[in-house]
C-alpha positions in Angstrom: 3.9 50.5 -70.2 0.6 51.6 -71.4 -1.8 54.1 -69.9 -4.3 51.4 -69.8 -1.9 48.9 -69.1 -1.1 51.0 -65.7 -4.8 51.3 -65.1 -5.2 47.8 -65.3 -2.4 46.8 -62.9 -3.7 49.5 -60.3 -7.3 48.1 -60.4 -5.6 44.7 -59.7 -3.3 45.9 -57.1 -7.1 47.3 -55.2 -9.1 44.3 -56.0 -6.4 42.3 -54.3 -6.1 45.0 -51.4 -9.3 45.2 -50.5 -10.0 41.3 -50.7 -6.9 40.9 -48.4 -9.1 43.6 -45.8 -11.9 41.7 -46.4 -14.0 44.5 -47.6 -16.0 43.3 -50.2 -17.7 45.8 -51.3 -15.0 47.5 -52.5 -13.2 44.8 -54.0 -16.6 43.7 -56.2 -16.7 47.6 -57.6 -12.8 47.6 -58.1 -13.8 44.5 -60.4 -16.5 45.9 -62.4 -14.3 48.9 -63.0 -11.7 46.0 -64.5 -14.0 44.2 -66.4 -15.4 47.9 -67.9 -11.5 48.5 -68.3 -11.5 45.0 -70.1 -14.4 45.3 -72.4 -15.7 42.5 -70.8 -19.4 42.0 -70.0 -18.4 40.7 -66.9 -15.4 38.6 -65.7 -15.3 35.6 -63.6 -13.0 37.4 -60.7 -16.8 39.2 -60.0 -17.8 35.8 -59.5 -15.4 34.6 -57.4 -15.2 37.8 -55.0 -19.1 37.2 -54.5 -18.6 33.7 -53.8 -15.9 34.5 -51.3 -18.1 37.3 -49.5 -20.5 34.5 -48.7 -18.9 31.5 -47.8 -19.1 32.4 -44.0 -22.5 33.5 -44.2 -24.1 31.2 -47.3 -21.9 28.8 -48.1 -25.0 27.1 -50.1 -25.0 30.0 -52.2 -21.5 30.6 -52.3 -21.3 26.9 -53.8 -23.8 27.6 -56.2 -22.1 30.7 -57.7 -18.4 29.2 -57.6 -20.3 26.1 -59.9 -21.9 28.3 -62.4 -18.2 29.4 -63.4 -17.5 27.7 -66.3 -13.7 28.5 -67.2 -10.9 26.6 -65.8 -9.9 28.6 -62.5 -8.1 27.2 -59.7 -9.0 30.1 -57.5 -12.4 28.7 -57.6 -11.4 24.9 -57.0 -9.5 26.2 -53.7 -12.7 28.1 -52.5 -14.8 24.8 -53.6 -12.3 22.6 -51.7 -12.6 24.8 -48.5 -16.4 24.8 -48.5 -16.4 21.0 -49.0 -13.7 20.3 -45.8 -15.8 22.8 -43.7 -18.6 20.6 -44.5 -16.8 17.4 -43.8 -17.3 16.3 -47.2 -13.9 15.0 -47.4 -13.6 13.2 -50.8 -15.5 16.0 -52.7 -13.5 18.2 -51.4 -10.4 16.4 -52.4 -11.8 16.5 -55.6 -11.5 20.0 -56.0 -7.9 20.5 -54.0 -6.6 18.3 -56.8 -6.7 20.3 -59.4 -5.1 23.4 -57.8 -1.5 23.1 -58.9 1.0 26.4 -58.4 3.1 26.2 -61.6 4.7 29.9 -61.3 4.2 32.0 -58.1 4.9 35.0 -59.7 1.8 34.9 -61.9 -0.2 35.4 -58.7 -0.7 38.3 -56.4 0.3 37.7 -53.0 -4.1 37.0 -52.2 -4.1 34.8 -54.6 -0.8 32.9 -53.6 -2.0 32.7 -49.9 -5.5 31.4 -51.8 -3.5 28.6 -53.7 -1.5 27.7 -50.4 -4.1 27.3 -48.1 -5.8 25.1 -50.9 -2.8 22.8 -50.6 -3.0 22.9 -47.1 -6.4 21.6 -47.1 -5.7 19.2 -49.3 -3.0 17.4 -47.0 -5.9 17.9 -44.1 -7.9 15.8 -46.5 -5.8 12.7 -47.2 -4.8 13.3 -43.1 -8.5 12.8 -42.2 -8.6 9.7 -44.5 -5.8 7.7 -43.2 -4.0 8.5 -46.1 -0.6 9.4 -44.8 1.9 9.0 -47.7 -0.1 11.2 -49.8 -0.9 13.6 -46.8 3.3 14.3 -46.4 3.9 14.0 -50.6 1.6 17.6 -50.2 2.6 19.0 -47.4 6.4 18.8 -48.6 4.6 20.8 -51.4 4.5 23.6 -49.2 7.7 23.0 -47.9 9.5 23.5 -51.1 8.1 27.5 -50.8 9.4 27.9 -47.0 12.3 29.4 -48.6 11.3 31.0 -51.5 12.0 35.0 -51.4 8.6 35.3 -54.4 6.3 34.3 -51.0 6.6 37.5 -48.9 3.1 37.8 -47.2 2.9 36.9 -43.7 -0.2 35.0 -43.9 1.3 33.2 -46.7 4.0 31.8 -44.7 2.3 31.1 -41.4 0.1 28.8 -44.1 3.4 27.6 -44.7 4.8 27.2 -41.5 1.2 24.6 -40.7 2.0 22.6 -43.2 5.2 21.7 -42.2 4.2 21.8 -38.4 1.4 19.3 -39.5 4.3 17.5 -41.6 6.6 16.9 -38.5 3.4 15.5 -36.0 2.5 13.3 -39.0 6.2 11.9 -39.2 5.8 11.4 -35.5 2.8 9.4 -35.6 4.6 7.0 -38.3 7.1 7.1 -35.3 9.9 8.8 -38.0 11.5 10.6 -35.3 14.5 11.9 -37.2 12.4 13.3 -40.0 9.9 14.5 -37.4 12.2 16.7 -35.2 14.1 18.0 -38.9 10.7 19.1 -39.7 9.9 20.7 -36.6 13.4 22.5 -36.9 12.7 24.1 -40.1 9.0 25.3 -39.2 10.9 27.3 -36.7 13.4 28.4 -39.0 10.1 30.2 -41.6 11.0 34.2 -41.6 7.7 35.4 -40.7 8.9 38.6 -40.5 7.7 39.6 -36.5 8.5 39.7 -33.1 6.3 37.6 -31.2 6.2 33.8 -32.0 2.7 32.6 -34.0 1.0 30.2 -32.5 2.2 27.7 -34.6 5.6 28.4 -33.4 4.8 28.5 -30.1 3.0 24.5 -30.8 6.3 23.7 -32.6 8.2 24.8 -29.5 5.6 22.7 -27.4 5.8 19.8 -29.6 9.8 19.7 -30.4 10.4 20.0 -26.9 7.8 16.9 -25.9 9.2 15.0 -28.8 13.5 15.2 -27.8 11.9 14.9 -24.1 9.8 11.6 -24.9 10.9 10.3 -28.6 14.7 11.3 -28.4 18.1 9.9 -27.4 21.6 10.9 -26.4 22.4 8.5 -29.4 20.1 9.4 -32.0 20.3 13.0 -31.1 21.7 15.4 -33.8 22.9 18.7 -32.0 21.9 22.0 -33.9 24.2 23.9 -36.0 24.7 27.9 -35.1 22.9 28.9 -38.5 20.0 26.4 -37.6 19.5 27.6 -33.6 17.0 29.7 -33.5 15.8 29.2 -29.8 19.1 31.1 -28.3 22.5 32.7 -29.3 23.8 29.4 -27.6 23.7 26.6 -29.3 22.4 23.6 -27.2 24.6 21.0 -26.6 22.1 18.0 -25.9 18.5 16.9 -26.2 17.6 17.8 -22.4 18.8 21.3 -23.0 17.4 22.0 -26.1 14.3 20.2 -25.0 14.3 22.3 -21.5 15.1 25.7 -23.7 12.0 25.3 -26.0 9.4 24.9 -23.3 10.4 27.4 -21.3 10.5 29.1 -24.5 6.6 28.0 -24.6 5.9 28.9 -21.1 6.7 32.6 -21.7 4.8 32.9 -24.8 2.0 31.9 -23.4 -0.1 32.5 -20.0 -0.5 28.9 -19.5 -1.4 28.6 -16.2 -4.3 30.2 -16.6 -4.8 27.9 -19.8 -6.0 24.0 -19.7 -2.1 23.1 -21.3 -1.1 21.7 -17.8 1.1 19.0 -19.5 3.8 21.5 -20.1 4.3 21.5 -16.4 4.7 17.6 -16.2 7.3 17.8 -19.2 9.4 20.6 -17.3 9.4 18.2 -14.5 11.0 15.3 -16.5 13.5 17.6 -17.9 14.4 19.0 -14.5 14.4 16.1 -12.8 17.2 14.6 -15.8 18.8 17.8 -14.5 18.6 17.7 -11.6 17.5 21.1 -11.1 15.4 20.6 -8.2 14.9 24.5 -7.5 13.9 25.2 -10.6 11.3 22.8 -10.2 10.4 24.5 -6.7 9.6 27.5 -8.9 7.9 25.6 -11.6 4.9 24.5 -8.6 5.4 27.8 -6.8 4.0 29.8 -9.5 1.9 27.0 -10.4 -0.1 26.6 -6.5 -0.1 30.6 -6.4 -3.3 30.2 -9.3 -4.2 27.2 -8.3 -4.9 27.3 -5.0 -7.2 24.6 -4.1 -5.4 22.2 -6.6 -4.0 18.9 -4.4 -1.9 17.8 -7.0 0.1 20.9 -7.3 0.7 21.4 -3.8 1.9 17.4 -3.6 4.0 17.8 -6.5 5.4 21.2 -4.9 5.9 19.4 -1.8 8.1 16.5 -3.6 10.1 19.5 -5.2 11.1 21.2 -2.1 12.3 17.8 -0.4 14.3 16.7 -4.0 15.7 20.1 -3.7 17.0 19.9 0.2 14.2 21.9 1.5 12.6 19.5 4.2 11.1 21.8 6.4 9.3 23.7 3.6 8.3 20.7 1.9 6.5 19.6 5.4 5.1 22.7 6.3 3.7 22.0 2.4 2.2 18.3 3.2 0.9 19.8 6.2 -1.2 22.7 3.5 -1.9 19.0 1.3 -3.4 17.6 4.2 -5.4 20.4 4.9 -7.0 20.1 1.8 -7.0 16.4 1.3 -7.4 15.1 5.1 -8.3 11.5 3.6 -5.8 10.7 1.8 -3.4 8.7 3.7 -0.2 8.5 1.2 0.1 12.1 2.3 0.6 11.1 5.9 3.0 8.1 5.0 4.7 10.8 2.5 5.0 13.4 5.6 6.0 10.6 8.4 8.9 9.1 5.8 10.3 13.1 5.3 10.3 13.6 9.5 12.1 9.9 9.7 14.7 10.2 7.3 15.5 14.2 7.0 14.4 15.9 10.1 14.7 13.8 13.2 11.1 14.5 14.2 10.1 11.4 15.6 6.7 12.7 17.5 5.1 14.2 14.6 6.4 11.3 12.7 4.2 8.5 14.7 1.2 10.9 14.8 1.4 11.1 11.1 2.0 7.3 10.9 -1.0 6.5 13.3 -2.9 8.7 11.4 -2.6 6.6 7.9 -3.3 3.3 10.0 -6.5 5.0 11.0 -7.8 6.0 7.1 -6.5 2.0 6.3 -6.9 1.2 2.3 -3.2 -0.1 0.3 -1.0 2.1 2.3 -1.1 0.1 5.8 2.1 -2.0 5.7 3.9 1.2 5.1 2.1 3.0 7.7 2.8 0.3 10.3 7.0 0.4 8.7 6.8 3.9 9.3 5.3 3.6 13.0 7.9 1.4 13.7 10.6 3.6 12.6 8.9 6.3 14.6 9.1 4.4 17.6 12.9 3.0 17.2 14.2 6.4 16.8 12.2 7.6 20.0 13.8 4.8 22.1 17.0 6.2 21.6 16.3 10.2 22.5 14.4 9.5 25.9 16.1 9.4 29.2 14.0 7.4 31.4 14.6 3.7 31.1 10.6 2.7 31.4 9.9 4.9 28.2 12.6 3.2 26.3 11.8 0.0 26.8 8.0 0.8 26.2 9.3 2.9 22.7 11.1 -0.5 21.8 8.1 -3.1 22.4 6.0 -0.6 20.3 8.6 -0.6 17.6 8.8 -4.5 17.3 5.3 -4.6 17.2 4.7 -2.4 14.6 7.2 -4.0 12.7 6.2 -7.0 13.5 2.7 -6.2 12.0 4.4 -4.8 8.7 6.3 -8.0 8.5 3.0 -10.4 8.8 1.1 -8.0 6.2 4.1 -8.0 3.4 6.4 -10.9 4.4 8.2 -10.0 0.9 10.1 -6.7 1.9 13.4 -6.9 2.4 13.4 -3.8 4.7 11.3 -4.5 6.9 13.0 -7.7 7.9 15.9 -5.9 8.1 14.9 -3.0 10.6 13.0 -5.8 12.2 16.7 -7.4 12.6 18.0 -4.2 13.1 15.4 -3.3 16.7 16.2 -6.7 17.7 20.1 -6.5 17.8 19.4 -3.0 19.6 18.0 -4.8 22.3 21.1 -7.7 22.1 18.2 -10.7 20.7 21.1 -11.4 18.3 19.6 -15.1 17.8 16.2 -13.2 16.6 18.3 -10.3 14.8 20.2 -13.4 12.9 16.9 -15.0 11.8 15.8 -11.6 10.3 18.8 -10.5 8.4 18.8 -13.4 6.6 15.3 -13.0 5.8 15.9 -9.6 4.2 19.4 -10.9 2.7 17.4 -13.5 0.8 14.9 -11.0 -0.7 17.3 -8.7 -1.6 21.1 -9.4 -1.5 22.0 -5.9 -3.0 21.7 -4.1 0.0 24.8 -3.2 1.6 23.0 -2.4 4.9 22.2 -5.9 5.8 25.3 -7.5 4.9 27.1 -4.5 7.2 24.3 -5.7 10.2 25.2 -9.5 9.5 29.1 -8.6 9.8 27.8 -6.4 12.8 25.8 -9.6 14.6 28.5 -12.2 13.6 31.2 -9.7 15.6 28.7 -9.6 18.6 29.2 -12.9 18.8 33.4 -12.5 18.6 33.3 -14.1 15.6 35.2 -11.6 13.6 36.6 -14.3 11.0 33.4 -15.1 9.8 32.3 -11.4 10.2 35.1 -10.4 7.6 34.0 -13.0 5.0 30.4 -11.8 5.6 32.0 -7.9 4.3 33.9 -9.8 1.6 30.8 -11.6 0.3 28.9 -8.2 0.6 30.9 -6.2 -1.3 30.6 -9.0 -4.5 27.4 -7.7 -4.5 27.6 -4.0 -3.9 30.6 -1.5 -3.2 29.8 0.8 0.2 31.7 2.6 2.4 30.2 1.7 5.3 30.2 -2.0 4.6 34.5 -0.7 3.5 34.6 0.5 7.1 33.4 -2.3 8.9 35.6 -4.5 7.1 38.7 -2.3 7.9 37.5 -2.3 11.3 37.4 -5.9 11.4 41.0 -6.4 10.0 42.1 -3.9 12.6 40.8 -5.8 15.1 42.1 -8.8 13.2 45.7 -7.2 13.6 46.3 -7.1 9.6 46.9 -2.8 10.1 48.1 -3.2 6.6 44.8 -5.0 4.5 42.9 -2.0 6.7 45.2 0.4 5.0 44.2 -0.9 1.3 40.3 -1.2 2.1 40.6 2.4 3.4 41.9 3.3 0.0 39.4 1.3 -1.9 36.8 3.1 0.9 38.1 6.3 -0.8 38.2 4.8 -4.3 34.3 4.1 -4.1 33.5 7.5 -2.2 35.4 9.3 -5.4 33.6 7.5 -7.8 30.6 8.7 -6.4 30.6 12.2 -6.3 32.0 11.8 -10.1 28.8 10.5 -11.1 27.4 13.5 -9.2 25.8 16.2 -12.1 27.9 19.1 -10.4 30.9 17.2 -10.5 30.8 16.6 -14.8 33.5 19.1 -14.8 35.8 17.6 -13.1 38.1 15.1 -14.4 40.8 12.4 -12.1 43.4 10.3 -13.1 42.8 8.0 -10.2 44.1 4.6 -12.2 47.4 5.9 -12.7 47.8 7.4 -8.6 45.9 3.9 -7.4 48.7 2.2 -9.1 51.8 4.0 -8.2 50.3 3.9 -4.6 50.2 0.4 -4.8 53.6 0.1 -6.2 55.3 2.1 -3.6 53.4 0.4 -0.5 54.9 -3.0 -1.9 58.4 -1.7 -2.2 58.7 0.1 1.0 59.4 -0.9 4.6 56.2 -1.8 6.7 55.6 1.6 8.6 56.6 3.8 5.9 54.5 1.9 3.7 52.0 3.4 5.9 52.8 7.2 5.4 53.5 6.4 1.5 49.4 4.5 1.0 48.2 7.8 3.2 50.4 10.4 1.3 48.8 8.9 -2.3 45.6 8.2 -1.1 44.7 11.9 0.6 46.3 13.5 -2.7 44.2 11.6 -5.4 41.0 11.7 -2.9 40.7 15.2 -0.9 38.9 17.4 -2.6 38.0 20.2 0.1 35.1 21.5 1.6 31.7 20.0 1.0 28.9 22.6 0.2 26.4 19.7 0.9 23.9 20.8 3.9 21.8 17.7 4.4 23.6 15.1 6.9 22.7 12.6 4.5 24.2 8.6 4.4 26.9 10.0 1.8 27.9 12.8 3.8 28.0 10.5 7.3 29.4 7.9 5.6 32.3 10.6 4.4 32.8 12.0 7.6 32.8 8.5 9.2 35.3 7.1 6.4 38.0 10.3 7.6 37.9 9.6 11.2 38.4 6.0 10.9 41.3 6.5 9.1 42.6 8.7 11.5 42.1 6.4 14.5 44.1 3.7 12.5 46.9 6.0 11.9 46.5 7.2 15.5 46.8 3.6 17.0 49.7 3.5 14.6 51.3 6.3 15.7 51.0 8.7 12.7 49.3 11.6 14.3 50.3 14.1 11.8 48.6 12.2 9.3 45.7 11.1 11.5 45.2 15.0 12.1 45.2 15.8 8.1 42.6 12.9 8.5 40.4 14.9 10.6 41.0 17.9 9.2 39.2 17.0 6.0 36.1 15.2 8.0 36.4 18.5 9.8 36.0 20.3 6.0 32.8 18.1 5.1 31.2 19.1 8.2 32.8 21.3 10.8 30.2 21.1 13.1 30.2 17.4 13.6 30.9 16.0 17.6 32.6 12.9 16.5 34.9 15.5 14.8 36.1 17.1 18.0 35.6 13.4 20.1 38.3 12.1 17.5 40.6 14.9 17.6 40.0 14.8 21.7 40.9 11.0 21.3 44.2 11.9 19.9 45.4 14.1 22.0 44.6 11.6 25.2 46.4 9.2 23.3 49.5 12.0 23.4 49.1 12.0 26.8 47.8 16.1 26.7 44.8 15.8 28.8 43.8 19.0 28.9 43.8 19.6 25.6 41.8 16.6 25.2 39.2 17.4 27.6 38.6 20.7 25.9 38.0 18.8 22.6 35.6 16.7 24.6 33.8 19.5 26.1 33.5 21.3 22.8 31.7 18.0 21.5 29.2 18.0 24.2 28.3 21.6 23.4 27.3 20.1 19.9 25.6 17.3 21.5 25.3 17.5 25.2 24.7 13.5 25.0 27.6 12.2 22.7 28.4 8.8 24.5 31.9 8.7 23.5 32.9 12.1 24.6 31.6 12.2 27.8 32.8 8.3 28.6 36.5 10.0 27.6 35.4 12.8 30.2 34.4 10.5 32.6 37.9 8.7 32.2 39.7 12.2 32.5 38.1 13.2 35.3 38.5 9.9 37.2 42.6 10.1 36.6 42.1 13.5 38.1 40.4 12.6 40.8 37.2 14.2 40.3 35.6 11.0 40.7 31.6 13.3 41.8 32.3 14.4 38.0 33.3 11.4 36.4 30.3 9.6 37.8 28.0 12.0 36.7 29.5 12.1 33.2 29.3 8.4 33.1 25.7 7.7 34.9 24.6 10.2 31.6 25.9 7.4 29.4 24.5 4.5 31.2 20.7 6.4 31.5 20.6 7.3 27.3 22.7 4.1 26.4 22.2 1.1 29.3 23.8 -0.9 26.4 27.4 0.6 26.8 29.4 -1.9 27.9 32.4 0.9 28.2 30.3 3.2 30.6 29.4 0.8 32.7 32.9 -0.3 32.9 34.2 2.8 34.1 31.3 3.5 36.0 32.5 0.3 38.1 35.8 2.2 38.4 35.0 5.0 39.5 32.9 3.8 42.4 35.5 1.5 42.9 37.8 4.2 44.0 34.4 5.7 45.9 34.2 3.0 48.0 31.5 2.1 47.0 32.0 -1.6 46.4 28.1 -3.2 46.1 26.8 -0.8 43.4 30.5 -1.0 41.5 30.9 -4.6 41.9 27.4 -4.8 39.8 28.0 -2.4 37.3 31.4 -4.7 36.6 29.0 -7.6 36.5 26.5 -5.3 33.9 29.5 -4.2 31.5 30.9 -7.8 31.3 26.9 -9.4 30.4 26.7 -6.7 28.1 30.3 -6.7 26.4 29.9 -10.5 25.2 27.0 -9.0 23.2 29.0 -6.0 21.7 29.2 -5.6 18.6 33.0 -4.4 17.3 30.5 -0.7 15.6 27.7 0.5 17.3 24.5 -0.5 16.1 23.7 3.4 16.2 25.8 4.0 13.3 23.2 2.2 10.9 21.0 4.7 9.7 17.2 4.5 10.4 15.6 5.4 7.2 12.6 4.2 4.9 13.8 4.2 1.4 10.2 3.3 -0.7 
């Protein structure tokens, strides 16, 4: 190479430098030198430099000098093109853009490539501003073709680059192309740009990929990432939700964005946790959220709705209680707190204050205040002592439900707790009239077909009872409804047919906590052990038949410990489903396998009294008194009013004599329950053997009145709980 030739190429090498600075100065007497170097009078790069120094303070003038260039330069057509789409002159602009075309990168410094690229970039920001959206992606893929291109090193250059195809990918969107959209948002993230920290295009494509699988995106249509193409994590995601949930948290960290407007990402992380399941993620989500955004109602509701999806009920009320504080009007936030005390926390005072507080602000929320009220009230007439307060807890409870029912005669559950308060108070004719109210609404609840079997064996009508489970389970599979229908055959005498609807009890329970996200792990191969089961219980004799059904059904369907901590209907319904069992195989004589029975009840919840009242039960049946009485006593330390245990006491105690003791165990019952047909039964007794004729002569009169109203389960074991 030439002297001059080397002279040349360094002048070029400043002029480029020093426009890429943006010092101007030095760049317009870098160009004189090279049109003096030239032997040129003066050259248009002077011109354009100029031009390019003014366009942010005169574009007018800028203008002006760029058209008084009279060769063919396309350096000038980009600047042109920029003024014009700064201006909003869209069309002229596009004029200009047109003509910029990159034949050969390598003729160009890397300014003057960035120049050309951001030219093209316009350009597709011109036909996008038009409407014109084919034309729009035909030069945007433009830009695309140099993503990979090793000739395009500058960094600006590519983060030019990496808008066009980011601007590519949410125009694909809009013509709802959602494969080519989210292939297009892949490959903007997969630009080198040659740092560290994400641009802030990347951090948009994050944003925007992440909405898009969230919102646009399917398990079916998804297309999983290949190891070369992840660029979010050395893990490849395996699914839309997780690649979704990686890039916005991705996002979140890039960015300060709670102290930003971009509040939507929060909502988005919601959805994907929610898909999740991930409950205390989404607790921290709103945690850090309400720590900056103190005053913010929303965020504290949302936080609150977190804590009780995740388990945390006493959190999440001590959270509506901070709601309320700062939005005492609004009455979904009572209803919202009233609902968690009712259904999680057995609160039942705070529960009616809260519900009596949403009656009082009125607006849409009434009938569910009134429900709630109701609720409040039924639960209360079952935890006070004194008859007076009961009664007065019950009256209040019909007519709070009562009012719900007039205001929304459409809700199926409102009928049916209606029903439900009236067969509490043994008005089975006005219970009846109720359940098949809320049956008619809504025949998919299992509840109300297990209260109809439950008023139709009040009556003694067990037949029809057991048709009533039969027809209820066409429409729904439960194990409660599964129990009372086992119940009913037991009572029936068909031991056997309770056996099987034990086992399909089990079947339905499994099947449950498959669907269960922690449980995707796990795999069964219940078919085949349901069969064989089946198979041996028809070829065997009828009581092994028994031990055969139990053997196969507690090996296909135990599976341990529960680390579940809510008493929630599942878990009840588990424990419930175990001891049942075990009283069938109990009355049957199996007590080894009515004892592996409660042993895995005892494993879902070894703090449960009906636990140690069963196991107590057993061993009274065994004739080992003292051991069951210690059971007993062990259940009443749990809960010193669990009716069953201290009836059993009351029984013990009056074989032994101790009749001061048994009547003091019993008069317990009869003062929580006065419906317990049992107590008052062997209440009679024992002042039978007192002597004390009158008072047991009436309390024989009192069980006999309240035993043709009986239903074959207590009423107690449907749950009280509001489920809108």
């Amino acid at each position: 190479m030439s002297l001059r030739s080397k002279k040349q190429s360094a002048l070029e090498a400043s002029i480029d430098q020093a426009r890429n600075s943006r010092d101007w100065s030095l760049a317009l007497s870098q160009s004189k030198k090279l049109s003096k170097q030239l032997g040129a009078t003066k050259l248009a790069v002077e011109d354009v430099i100029l031009a390019e120094s003014l366009i942010e303070r005169d574009p007018n003038q800028a203008k002006k000098i760029l058209l008084g260039i009279t060769e063919e330069n396309e350096e000038v057509f980009a600047l042109l093109g920029k003024i014009e789409l700064a201006e909003n002159n869209i069309d002229l602009a596009l004029t200009f853009l047109k003509k910029v075309v990159i034949k050969d990168p390598s003729l160009w410094t890397n300014y003057q490539l960035r120049l050309l690229h951001e030219a093209i970039l316009n350009r597709g920001i011109c036909y996008d501003k038009l409407g014109q959206v084919k034309e729009a992606l035909e030069t945007y893929s433009i830009l695309a073709q140099y993503a990979d291109q090793p000739l395009v090193s500058d960094q600006e250059t590519r983060a030019i680059i990496e808008n066009g195809l980011y601007k590519m990918a949410v125009l694909y969107l809009k013509t709802e192309n959602v494969a080519k959209s989210i292939s297009t948002f892949r490959k903007c993230q997969s630009v080198p740009m040659g740092v560290i920290s994400p641009s802030s295009v990347q951090q948009m494509v994050n944003k925007q990929l992440g909405r898009v699988l969230l919102r646009n995106s399917s398990a079916e249509q998804y297309k999983s990432l290949t190891e070369k193409q992840s660029n979010i994590t050395t893990r490849v995601p395996k699914d839309e939700v997780e690649e979704a949930l990686l890039l916005l948290l991705l996002y979140e960290d890039s960015l300060n964005v709670i102290k930003t407007d971009d509040l939507t990402l929060f909502d988005d992380l919601c959805l994907l946790y929610c898909k999740r399941f991930g409950y205390s993620n989404l607790v921290e989500v709103f945690e850090r959220l309400v720590s900056v955004r103190f005053d913010d109602k929303h965020f504290w509701f949302q936080l609150a709705l977190s804590l009780m999806s995740a388990g945390s009920y006493k959190r999440s009320l001590f959270v509506l209680k901070q709601c309320i504080t700062i939005d005492p009007n609004n009455p979904q936030l009572y209803i919202m707190a009233a609902k968690l005390c009712i259904n999680h926390l057995n609160e039942t005072h705070p529960a009616i204050q809260f519900a009596q507080q949403a009656l009082k602000l009125g607006g849409t929320n009434v009938v569910k205040a009134y429900h709630a009220l109701g609720l409040g009230y039924s639960k209360l007439s079952t935890l006070v002592r004194s008859n007076e307060e009961r009664k007065e807890a019950q009256k209040k409870a019909l007519d709070a439900l009562q009012n719900a029912y007039e205001l929304d005669r459409d809700d199926y559950l409102i009928a049916f707790h209606l029903s439900l308060q009236y067969a509490e108070i043994r008005d089975v004719a006005k219970a009846l009239q109720y359940i098949k109210l809320s049956l008619s609404l809504n025949s998919t609840y299992s509840e109300s077909w297990n209260l109809l079997a439950l008023l139709l064996s009040s009556q003694k009508h067990y037949a029809d009872a057991l048709v009533t489970c039969k027809t209820g389970l066409q429409e729904c599979s439960d194990i409660n409804l599964l129990i009372t229908k086992a119940k009913l055959e037991q009572a029936l005498g068909n031991t056997t047919q309770a056996l099987l609807t034990y086992k399909d009890a089990f079947a339905v329970w499994k099947k449950t906590e498959k669907q269960k996200p922690q449980d995707e792990s796990e795999s069964f191969d219940d078919n085949k052990s349901i069969e064989s089961s089946v198979k041996d219980f028809s070829e065997t004799d009828s009581v092994d038949r028994k031990s055969v059904l139990y053997t196969h059904t507690m090996s296909v369907y135990s599976d341990g410990p529960d680390s579940d901590k809510d008493s929630t209907r599942v878990g009840v319904g588990r424990i419930d489903l175990w001891l049942s069992a075990a009283e069938l195989f109990a009355e049957l004589g199996q007590h080894k396998d009515a004892q592996t029975c409660i042993k895995e009840a005892r494993n879902i919840s070894n703090l449960s009294p009906d636990v140690f009242f069963q196991e107590g039960k057993i061993k009274e049946s065994q004739q080992k008194y003292a051991d069951a009485m210690s059971y007993y006593e062990k259940a009443l330390a749990i809960n010193s009013m669990h009716k069953e245990s201290l009836i059993h006491l009351g029984i013990l105690y009056h074989k032994q004599d101790r009749h001061m003791l048994a009547e003091k165990a019993l008069m317990n019952v009869v003062r929580n329950d006065p419906t317990s047909h049992e107590a008052w039964y062997n209440l009679g007794r024992v002042l039978n053997s007192k002597e004390d004729y009158s008072k047991a002569s009436e309390c024989f009169l009192t069980a006999i009145e309240l035993e043709e109203t009986a239903p074959l389960i207590p009423y107690s074991k449907i749950m009280k709980q509001l489920s809108w």
